[in-house]
C-alpha positions as CSV (number, residue, x, y, z in Angstrom):
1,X,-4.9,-78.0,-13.5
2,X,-6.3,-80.3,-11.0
3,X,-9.7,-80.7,-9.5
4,X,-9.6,-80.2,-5.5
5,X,-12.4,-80.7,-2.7
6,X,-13.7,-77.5,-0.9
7,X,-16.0,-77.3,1.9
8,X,-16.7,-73.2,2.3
9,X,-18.8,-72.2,5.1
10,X,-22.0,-70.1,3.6
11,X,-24.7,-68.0,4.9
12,X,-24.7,-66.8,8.4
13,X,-24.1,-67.7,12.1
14,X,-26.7,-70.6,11.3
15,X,-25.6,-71.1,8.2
16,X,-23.5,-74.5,7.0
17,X,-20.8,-75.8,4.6
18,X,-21.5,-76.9,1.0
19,X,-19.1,-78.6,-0.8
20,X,-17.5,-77.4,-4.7
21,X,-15.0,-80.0,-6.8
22,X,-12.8,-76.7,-8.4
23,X,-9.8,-76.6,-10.4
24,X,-6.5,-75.6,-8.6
25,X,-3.6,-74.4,-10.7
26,X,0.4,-75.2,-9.4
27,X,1.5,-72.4,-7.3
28,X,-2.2,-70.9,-6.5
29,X,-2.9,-69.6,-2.5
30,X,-6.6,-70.5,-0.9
31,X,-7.7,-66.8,-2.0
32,X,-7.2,-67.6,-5.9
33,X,-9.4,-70.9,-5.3
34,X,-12.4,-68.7,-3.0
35,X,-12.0,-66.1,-6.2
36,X,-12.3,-68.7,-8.9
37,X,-15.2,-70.1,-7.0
38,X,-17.2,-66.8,-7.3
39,X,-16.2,-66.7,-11.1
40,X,-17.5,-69.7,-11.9
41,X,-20.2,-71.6,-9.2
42,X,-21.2,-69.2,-6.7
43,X,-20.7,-65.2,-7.7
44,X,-22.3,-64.3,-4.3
45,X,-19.6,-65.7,-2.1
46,X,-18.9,-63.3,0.4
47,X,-14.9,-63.2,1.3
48,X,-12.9,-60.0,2.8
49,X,-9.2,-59.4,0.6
50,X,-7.2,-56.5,-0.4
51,X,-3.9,-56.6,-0.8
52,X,-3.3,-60.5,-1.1
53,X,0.0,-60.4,0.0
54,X,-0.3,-61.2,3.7
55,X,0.5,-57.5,4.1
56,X,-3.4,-55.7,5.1
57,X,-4.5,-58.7,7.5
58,X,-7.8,-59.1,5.6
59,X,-8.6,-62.5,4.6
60,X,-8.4,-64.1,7.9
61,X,-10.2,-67.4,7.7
62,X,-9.8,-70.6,9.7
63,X,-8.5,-72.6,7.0
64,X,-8.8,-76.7,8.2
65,X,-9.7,-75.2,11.5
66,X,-6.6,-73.4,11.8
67,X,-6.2,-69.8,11.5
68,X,-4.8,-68.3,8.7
69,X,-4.5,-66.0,6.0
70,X,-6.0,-67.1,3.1
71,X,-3.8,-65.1,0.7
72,X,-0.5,-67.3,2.5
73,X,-2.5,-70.5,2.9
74,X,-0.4,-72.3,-0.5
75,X,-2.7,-75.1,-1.8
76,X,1.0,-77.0,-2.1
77,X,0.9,-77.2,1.0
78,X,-1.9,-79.9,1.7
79,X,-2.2,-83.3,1.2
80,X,-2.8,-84.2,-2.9
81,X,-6.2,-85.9,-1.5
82,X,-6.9,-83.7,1.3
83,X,-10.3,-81.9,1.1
84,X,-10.0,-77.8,2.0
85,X,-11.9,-76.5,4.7
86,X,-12.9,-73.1,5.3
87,X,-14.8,-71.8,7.7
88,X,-15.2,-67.8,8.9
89,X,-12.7,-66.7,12.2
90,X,-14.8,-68.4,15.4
91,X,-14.3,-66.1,17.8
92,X,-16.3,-63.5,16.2
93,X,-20.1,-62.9,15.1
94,X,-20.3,-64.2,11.4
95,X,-22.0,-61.4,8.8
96,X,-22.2,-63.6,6.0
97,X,-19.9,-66.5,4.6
98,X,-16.4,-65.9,5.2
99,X,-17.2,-62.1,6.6
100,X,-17.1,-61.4,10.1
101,X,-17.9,-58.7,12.4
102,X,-14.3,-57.8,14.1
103,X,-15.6,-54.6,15.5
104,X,-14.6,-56.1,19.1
105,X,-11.3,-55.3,18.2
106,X,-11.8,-51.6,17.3
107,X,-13.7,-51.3,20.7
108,X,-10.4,-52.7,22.7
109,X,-8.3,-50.8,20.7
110,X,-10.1,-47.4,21.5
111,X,-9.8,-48.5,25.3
112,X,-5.9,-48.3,25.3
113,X,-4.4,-45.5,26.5
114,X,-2.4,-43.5,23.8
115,X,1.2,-42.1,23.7
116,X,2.2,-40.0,26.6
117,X,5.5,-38.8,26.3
118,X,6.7,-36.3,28.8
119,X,5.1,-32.4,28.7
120,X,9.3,-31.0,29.4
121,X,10.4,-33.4,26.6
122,X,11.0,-31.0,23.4
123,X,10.6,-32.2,20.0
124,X,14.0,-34.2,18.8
125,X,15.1,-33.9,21.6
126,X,15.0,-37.4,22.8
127,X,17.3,-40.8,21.3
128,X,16.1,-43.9,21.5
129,X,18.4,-46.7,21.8
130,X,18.7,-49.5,19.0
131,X,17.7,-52.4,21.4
132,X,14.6,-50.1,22.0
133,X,13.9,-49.4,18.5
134,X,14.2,-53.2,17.5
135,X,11.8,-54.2,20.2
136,X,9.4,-51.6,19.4
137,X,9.6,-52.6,15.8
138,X,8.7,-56.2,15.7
139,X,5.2,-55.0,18.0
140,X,4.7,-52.2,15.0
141,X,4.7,-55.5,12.5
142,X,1.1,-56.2,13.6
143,X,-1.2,-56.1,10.6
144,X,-4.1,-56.4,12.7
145,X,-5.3,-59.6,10.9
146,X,-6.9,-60.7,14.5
147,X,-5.9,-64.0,13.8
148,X,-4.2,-64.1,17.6
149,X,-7.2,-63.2,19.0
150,X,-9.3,-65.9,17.2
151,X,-7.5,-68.4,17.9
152,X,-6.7,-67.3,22.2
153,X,-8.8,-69.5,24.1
154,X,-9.8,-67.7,26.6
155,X,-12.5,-65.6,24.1
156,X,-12.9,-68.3,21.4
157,X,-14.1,-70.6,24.1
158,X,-15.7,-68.4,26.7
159,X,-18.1,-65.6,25.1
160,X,-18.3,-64.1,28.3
161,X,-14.6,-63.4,28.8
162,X,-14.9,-60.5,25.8
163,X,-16.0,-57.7,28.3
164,X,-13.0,-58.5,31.1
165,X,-10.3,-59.4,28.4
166,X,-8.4,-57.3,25.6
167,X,-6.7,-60.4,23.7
168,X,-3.2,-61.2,22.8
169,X,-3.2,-57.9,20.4
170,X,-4.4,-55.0,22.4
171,X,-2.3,-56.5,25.5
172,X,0.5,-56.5,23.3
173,X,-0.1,-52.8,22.6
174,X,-0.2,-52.3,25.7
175,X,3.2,-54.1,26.5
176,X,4.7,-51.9,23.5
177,X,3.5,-48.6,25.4
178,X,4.6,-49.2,28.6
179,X,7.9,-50.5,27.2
180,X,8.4,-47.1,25.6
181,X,11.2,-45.3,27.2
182,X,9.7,-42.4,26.8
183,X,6.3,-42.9,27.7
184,X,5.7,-41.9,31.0
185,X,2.3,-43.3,31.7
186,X,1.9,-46.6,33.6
187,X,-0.3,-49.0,32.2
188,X,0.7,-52.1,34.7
189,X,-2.5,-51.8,36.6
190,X,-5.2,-51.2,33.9
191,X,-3.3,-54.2,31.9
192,X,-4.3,-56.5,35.2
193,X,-7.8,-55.0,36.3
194,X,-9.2,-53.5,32.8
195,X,-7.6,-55.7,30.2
196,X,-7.4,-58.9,31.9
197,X,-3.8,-59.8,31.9
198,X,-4.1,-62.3,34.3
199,X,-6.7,-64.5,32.2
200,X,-3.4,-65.1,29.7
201,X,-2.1,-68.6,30.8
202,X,0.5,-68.4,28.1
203,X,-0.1,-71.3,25.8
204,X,1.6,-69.7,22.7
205,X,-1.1,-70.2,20.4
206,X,-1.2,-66.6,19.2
207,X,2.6,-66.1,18.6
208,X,2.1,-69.6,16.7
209,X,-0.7,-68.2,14.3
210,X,1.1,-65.1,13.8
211,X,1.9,-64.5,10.2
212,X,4.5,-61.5,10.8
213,X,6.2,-63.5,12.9
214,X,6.0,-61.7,16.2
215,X,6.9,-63.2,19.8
216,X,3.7,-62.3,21.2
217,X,4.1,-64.1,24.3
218,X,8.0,-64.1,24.8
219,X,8.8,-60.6,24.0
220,X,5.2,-58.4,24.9
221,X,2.6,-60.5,27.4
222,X,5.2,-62.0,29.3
223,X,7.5,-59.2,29.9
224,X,4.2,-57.1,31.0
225,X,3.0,-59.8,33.1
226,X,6.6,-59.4,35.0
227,X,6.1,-55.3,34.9
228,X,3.1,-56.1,37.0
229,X,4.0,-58.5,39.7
230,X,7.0,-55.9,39.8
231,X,4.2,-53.3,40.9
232,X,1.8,-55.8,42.6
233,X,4.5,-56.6,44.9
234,X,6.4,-53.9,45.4
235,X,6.9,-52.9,49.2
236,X,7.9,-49.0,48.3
237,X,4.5,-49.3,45.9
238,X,2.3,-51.0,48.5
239,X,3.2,-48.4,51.3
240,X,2.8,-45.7,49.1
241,X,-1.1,-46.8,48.6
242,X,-1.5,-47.3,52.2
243,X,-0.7,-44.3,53.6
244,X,-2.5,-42.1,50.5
245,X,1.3,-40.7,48.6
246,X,0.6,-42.4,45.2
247,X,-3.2,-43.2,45.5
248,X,-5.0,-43.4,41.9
249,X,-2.0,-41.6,40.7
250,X,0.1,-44.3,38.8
251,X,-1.9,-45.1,35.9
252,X,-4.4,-43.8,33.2
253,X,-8.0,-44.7,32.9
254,X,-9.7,-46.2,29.9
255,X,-11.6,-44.1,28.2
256,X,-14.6,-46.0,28.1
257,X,-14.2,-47.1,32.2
258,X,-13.8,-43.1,33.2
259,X,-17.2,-42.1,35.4
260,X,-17.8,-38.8,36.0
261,X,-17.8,-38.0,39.9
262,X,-19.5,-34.9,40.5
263,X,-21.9,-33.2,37.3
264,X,-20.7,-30.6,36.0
265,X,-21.5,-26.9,35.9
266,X,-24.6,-25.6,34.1
């Protein structure tokens, strides 16, 4: 056992860091330290796990001011004289200690349109091909840990942007939707005016902080970036909108942009 340096962030948005010398065994993860820290010096640390085994997306901390799991975060892994950091996710309002408020994400996710297979497709009646089921399964990995949208830029550093833009996760759902081949909605125009597509300037960061893994940017905001200059620039689509055949026809509404445009019956 070995004595190691922790700076934990506690108390609120205002809060601070304090500093605890604790013991680290060989093979432990940042999680076992947080836990032996509320065994033995402070019992009201407040830190979010379940499974702690990077499979429920939980413990999502900034861990040296790098996003991470804490339950995968292996105290190996640093520096024998390095001191450990760890602060709550950024991007998001802080509750208390290492707890944050991630509700932001439920919202965005409620704003996607669902599923929408055809109404003349019949159940099992439809095969997928295996290039399609691949693809569809590495965007189904997502353990909604929110570490990609922590660490995107364009919220972490611009508050304001949160109201325009959906974040690397909800825009991948949204590529994994409109990739479907048997979803028939189009989502190419909401994913540029509702969920802010075009405020993505494809840095990486999120497929880099990713633990499943997943080509966020290569395989889902990318490709639906290409789906909508497709659209955007489309002669067939941009005569069709001139002369009325395909107006406000091509692509579902968020549910929580939809306005009412008459009252309805008493």
């Amino acid at each position: 056992m070995t004595k190691r340096t922790f700076h934990v962030w506690r108390g609120g948005g205002e809060g601070g860091l304090a500093q605890y010398e604790v013991e680290v065994n060989e093979g432990e993860v940042v999680l076992d330290v947080l836990h032996r820290l509320q065994a033995t010096q402070c019992p009201d640390l407040a830190v979010r796990w379940n499974c702690k085994a990077g499979k429920c997306g939980s413990c999502s901390v900034e861990i040296n001011g790098r996003p991470r799991l804490a339950c995968m975060a292996r105290m190996s892994t640093f520096e024998p004289e390095e001191s450990i950091t760890v602060t709550p996710m950024r991007t998001f309002p802080v509750i208390r200690d290492l707890v944050c408020d991630v509700s932001f994400n439920y919202q965005k996710a409620r704003e996607i349109p669902s599923f929408t297979p055809s109404p003349d497709s019949e159940p099992g009646d439809f095969r997928m091909q295996q290039e399609d089921v691949q693809r569809m399964q590495e965007f189904r990995k997502c353990i909604e840990c929110f570490l990609c949208q922590d660490v995107c830029h364009v919220i972490r550093d611009h508050e304001e942007n949160k109201e325009a833009f959906a974040g690397p996760r909800f825009l991948m759902r949204a590529a994994e939707l409109e990739m479907h081949p048997e979803d028939t909605a189009d989502r190419r125009k909401i994913s540029q005016e509702e969920f802010g597509l075009g405020y993505c300037n494809i840095t990486k960061c999120c497929t880099e902080v990713c633990p499943e893994q997943i080509h966020i940017t290569d395989n889902a905001l990318i490709p639906l970036k290409e789906r909508v200059a497709d659209r955007q620039y489309d002669p067939l689509v941009w005569l069709g909108s001139k002369i009325g055949l395909r107006k406000g026809a091509d692509t579902p509404v968020p549910p929580n942009t939809r306005k009412r445009t008459s009252s309805p019956e008493q």
